[in-house]
N, C-alpha and C positions, 0 to 999 in steps of 0.2 A: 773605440768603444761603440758599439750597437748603440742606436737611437731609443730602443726598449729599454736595455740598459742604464741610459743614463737619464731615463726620467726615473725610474725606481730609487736608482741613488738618488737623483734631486727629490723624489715624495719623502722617501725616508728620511734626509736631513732634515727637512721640513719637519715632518710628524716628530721627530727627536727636539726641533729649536720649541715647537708647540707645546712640548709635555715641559722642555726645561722651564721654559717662562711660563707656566702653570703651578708650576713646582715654586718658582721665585713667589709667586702672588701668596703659594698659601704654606707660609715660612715654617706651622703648625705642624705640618702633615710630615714631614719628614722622621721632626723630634717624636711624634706619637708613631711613628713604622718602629723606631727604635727600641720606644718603649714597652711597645706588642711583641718585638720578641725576644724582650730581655722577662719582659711575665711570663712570656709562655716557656723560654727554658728554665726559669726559677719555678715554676709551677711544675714542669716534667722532671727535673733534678728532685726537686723533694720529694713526688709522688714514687720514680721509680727508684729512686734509693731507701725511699721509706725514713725520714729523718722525723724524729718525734718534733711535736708543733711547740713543748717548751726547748727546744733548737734553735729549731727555726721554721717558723710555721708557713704555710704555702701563702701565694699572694689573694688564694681564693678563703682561705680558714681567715684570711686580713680583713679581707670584705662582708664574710660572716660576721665577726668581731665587733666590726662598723654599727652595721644593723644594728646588732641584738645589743651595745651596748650604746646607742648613741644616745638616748638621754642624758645617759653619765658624760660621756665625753660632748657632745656637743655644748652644755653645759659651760664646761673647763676649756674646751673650743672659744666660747665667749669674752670666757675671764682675759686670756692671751689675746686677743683681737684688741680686746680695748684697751689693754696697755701697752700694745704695739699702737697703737692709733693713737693714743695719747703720748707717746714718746714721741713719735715722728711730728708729729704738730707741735709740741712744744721743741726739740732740735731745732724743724726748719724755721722756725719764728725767731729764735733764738740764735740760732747759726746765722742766718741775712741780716740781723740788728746788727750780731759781732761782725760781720765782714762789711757792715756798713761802715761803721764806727772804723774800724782798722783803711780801708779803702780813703778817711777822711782826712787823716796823718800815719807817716809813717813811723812819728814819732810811738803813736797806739799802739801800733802794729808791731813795729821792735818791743815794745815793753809789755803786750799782753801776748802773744803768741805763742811765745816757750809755752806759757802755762794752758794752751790748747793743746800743745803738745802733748805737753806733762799730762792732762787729759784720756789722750788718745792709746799711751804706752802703758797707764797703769792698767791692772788686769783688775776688771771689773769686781771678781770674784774676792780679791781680797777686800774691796772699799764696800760691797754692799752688807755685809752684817753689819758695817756700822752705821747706811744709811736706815737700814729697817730699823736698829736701836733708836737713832735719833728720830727720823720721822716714825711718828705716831698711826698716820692713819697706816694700813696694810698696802692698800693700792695704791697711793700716791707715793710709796717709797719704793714700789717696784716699778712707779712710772718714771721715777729720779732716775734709779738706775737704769735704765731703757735709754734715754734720753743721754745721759754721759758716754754711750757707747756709741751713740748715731751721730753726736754733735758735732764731730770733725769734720768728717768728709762734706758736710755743708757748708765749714767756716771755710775749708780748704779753698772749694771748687767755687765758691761764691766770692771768693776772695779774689784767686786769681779770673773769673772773669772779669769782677769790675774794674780790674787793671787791665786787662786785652783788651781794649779799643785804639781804633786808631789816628794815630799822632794829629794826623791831618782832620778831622773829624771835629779831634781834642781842638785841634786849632782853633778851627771852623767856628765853634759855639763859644771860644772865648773871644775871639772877635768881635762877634755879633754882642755880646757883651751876656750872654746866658749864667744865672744864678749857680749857684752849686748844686740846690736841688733842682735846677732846671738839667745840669751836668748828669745830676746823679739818675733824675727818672727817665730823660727822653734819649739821653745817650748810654751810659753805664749798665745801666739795668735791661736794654734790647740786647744790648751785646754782650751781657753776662748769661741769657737765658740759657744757651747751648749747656754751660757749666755745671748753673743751678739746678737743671732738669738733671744733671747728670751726677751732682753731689744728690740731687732726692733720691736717684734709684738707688745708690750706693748705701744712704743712708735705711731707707725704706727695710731691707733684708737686715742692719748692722740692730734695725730697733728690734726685730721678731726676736734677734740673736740676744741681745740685752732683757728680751722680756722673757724670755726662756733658761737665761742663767742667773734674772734676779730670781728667779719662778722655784730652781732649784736650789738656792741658797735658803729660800725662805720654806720651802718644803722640808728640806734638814730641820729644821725650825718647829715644824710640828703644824704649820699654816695651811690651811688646803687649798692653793691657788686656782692654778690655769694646768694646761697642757703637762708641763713638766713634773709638777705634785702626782698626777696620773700616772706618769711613766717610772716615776720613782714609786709611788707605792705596786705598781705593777710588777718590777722588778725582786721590789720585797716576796710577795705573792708568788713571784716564776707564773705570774699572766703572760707569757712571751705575747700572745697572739695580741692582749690590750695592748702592750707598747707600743708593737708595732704599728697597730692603729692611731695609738696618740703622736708618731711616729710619724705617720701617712698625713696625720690632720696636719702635721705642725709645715711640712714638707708643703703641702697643696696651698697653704696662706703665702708661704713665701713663693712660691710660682704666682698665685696667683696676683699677689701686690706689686711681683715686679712685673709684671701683665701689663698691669693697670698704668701703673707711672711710664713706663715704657708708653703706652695707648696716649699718654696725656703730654708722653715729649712729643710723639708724633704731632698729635692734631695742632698745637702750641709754636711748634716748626715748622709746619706745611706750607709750603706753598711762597716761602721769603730765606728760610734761611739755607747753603748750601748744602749740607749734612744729607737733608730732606728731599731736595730740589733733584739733588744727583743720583738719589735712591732711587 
């Protein structure tokens, strides 16, 4: 092979290794090339077929929508925010107590976990008219049920980390003669983090979902919550283009909260644990 030749193939691998490890760095960029041109043929499908907008309305009559009715929705935007924030805080508080407590004996742990289970399997939907009956206030029983749908994968994933440490470690600090809470905070709790961050993100998306099906339960109800009461009177209406917006709102919170927790296993992991390290 010609001496020309073979530096143009070595520039081109080159400039090909450059763009791939550019590409790696901004992990964003690819998911948004995707999403640009799933709009833009969902925008040309509807404009050249002509599909009326209570169909299905283009991604640009969406973002009209947005604008012109965001008072309203930004509004019901709010209400859904804060009973997904208030489920996930009360879960993850709630979920590391139980997997402390369970982690402590396994006697706990066999006699309360079916009923996390039992938990996890029943459908939301049928148990929440009778939380709204019972609890009084409107918001704290759509934050009950928010919370019953996010609690597992916390007790889970928090559970089996404070058990994955290791043997020699476990030795190690009973040797030295270390307390239980000395067990539980400087060894159990490092080594569960991977888990914990990883039942949050799980949970994080399971509360918006809880707070979105107690949202609809209680809309049937005649209550004017968050997001879902919007999309349901929308529906009433044949609003096509509101839903889809309340739609888009409800969509862009859960990218963006698993964003965030994702942002926060990162920084939480950098720099010690292997997941991180090898990334």
């Amino acid at each position: 092979m010609p001496h020309d030749a073979i530096t143009a193939h070595a520039s081109r691998s080159a400039h090909a290794s450059t763009l791939g490890a550019r590409l790696i760095r901004l992990p964003w960029l690819l998911p948004l090339c995707v999403a640009a041109l799933l709009l833009g043929g969902w925008q040309t499908w509807v404009t050249v077929a002509d599909i009326p907008p209570y169909l299905l309305p283009s991604p640009w009559r969406i973002a009209q929508t947005l604008t012109s009715d965001w008072g309203l929705l930004s509004a019901a935007w709010w209400v859904t925010v804060k009973i997904t924030l208030w489920a996930f805080v009360c879960a993850a508080l709630l979920g590391m107590a139980v997997a402390f407590a369970f982690v402590q004996s396994r006697w706990i742990e066999a006699a309360f976990f079916p009923y996390a289970v039992l938990l996890q399997v029943t459908p939301i939907v049928a148990i929440a008219p009778l939380i709204i009956i019972w609890v009084k206030d409107p918001t704290w029983s759509l934050v009950l049920c928010a919370t019953l749908v996010a609690l597992f994968p916390i007790i889970a994933n928090t559970t089996q980390g404070l058990r994955s440490v290791s043997p020699g470690l476990a030795a190690y600090f009973a040797l030295q003669g270390a307390s239980r809470w000395q067990m539980l905070w400087r060894l159990r709790l490092p080594s569960a983090l991977p888990y914990v961050l990883t039942g949050w993100r799980i949970s994080g998306g399971l509360a918006l979902i809880g707070a979105v099906v107690a949202e609809f339960v209680a809309g049937t109800g005649g209550t004017a919550t968050g997001l879902a009461y919007q999309i349901l009177q929308s529906g009433y209406q044949l609003d096509i283009p509101r839903m889809f917006a309340a739609l888009t709102l409800v969509t862009l919170t859960g990218v963006a909260q698993f964003a965030l927790l994702s942002a926060l296993s990162r920084r939480v992991l950098a720099g010690w644990h292997d997941s991180e390290v090898l990334g």
